[in-house]
N, C-alpha and C positions, 0 to 999 in steps of 0.2 A: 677668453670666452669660448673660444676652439676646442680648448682642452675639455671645459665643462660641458662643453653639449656633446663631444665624444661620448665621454663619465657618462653623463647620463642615458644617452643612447645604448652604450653597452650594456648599463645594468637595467633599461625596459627589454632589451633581448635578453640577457639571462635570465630575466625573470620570466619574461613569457614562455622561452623554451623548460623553466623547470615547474611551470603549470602546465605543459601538455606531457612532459615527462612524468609530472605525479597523477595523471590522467591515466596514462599508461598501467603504471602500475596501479591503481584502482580498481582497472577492468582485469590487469594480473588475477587479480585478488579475488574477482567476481568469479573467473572463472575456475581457479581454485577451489573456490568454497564453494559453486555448484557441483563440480567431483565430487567433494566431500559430501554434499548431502546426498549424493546419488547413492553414495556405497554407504551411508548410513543406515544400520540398521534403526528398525521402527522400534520404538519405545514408549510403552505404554504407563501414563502419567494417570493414576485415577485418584491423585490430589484435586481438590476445588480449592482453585485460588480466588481474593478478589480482583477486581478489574485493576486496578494500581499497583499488583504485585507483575503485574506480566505486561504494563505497557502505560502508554500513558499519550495525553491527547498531542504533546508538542512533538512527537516522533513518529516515527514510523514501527509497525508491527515486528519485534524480534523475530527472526526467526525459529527460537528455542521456544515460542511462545504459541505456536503454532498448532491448533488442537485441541489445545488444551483447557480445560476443564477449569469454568470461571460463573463469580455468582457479583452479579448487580444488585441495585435497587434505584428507584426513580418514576417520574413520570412521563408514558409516552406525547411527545408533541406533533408528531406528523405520524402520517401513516401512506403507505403505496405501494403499489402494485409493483412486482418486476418481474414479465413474463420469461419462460421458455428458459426457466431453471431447470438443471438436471440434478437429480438426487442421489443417491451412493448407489442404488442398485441400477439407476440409469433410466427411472420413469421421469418423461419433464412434465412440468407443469409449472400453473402461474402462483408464484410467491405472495404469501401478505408480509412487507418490512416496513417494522416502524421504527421509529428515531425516540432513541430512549433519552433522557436527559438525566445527566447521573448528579450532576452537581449547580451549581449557578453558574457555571462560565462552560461545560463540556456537554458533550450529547454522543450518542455510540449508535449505530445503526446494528438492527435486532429483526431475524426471522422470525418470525411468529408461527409459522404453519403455511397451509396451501389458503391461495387468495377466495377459492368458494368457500372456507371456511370465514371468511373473516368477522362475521355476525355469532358468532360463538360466545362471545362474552359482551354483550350489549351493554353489562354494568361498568366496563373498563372503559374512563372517559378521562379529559387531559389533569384534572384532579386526582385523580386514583393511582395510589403510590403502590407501586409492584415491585415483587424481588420474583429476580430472574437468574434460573440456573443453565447453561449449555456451554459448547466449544468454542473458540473464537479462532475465526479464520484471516488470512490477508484477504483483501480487496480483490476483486477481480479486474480484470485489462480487458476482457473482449465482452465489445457488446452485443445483447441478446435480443433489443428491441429500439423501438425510440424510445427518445429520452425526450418525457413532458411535464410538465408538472407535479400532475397525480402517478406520473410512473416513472422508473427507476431503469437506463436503460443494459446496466448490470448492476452489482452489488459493490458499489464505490462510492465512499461519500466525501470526496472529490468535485462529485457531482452537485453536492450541495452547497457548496463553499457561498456559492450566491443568491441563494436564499434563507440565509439562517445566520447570525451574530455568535453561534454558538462555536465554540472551539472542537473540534468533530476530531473523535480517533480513528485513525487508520483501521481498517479491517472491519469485522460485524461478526455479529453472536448469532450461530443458530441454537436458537432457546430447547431446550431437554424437558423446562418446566419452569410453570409461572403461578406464581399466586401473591393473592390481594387479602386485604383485611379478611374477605366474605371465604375465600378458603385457597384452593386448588382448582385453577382453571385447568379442564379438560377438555382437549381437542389434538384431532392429529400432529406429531411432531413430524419435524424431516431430519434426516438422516445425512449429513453430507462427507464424500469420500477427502482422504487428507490430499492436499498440492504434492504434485509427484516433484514439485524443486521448489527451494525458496525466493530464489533468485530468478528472473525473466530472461529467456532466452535462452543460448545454446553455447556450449563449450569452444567452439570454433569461434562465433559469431564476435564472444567477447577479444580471442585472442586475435579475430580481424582489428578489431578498436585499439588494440594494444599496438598493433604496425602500425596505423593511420598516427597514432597521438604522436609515437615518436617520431617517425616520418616527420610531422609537423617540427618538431620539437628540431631538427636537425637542418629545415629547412630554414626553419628561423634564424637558426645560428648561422646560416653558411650566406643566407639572403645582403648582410651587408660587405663581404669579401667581395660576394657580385658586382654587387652596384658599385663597389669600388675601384673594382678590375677593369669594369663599362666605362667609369669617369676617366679613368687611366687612358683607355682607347680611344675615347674621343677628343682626349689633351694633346693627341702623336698628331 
C-alpha cells in the first residue's frame, strides 16, 4: 500500500507541475504573438464575409477576424444604451446596441448608430427581419458606465450571459448599413478605430506569468523532498 500511495502521489505532482509548466508557455505564447501583432502590418480586407465565415458563437473572436467586413440577417431582441463610447476620430457619445438574433440558438450584439438617434426607424420592431452590413470587432474589457438593465456597461456580451438563453458571440458589429423589406434604413453611422493588439495586456506583463507558473511548477516538484527532509529531522 506504501508503494501505491507514493505512485500516486508522484504522478498528482507531475501532473500538477506540468499544468503550471503548460501554463507558462501559454503566456510564452501570448506574448509572442502580441509582438507579432504589434509589428504587423495593417491589411486592408474589403471582402464581405458572412458572420460564420469569421467566427462562431462557441468561441471566441479570431484574431485574423478583426475588422473585418461582415453581413448578417435576423431579428433585433433587445436593445440599449451604452454611454461614453468613443469613435475613431475620438468624439464620445452615447451608443444605441442591439442584440441581433441571427439564428434559433445565437444572438450577436450590433451598433446601430448614436443613442439620440435611436427613433429613426420606428418601423423596425422584434418581427422585422433585417440584413446587416459592417466590421466586427472583439469585446471590450473596460467599463465606460454602469451596467443596468436597459444599459450596457461597455460593449461585451458577457454581460448578458444572465439574461438571455441565447448563445451570444463574442465581440459586436458596428453596422455600415441596414435594411428591411421597406428599403434602406438611413441614419448616422459610427466609425470605429481598429484594437491596437489582439491579445490584453503587455509584453512584460505576460512574461511576469511565465516566472510565476514555473516558479509554481518547480515548487511543486521540490515541495515533497521537503517535507521529507522535515520527517527525516524530526525522526533524529
Amino acid at each position: 500500500m506504501g508503494k501505491i500511495k507514493r505512485l500516486l502521489q508522484a504522478v498528482a505532482v507531475l501532473g500538477l507541475a506540468a499544468i503550471f509548466v503548460s501554463l507558462g508557455f501559454w503566456q510564452l505564447d501570448r506574448a509572442r504573438e502580441l509582438t507579432s501583432l504589434k509589428n504587423a502590418p495593417v491589411l486592408h480586407d474589403s471582402k464581405t464575409y458572412s458572420l460564420n465565415q469569421l467566427t462562431s458563437p462557441q468561441g471566441s473572436l479570431p484574431v485574423k477576424s478583426y475588422g473585418k467586413k461582415v453581413q448578417a440577417s435576423g431579428h433585433y431582441i433587445a436593445n440599449y444604451k451604452a454611454p461614453n463610447q468613443v469613435a475613431a476620430d475620438g468624439s464620445v457619445a452615447d451608443w444605441e446596441v442591439a442584440l441581433l438574433q441571427v439564428d434559433t440558438a445565437s444572438a450577436i450584439l450590433v451598433v446601430r448608430g448614436l443613442w439620440k438617434d435611436r427613433f429613426a426607424s420606428p418601423d423596425i420592431v422584434m418581427s422585422t427581419n433585417v440584413n446587416i452590413t459592417g466590421n466586427i470587432y472583439p469585446g471590450q474589457y473596460e467599463d465606460r458606465a454602469a451596467n443596468t438593465p436597459s444599459q450596457l456597461s461597455r460593449l461585451d456580451s458577457s454581460l448578458l450571459t444572465s439574461v438571455t438563453d441565447f448563445q451570444l458571440y463574442e465581440g459586436f458589429i458596428s453596422e455600415s448599413s441596414e435594411r428591411t423589406r421597406s428599403g434602406e434604413v438611413t441614419r448616422n453611422r459610427i466609425s470605429l478605430a481598429m484594437p491596437k493588439n489582439g491579445i490584453p495586456g503587455y509584453y512584460w506583463q505576460h512574461i511576469s506569468y511565465v516566472v510565476i507558473w514555473w516558479l509554481m511548477a518547480a515548487l511543486v516538484i521540490w515541495a515533497p523532498f521537503y517535507k521529507r527532509r522535515e520527517d527525516g529531522d524530526d525522526n533524529l
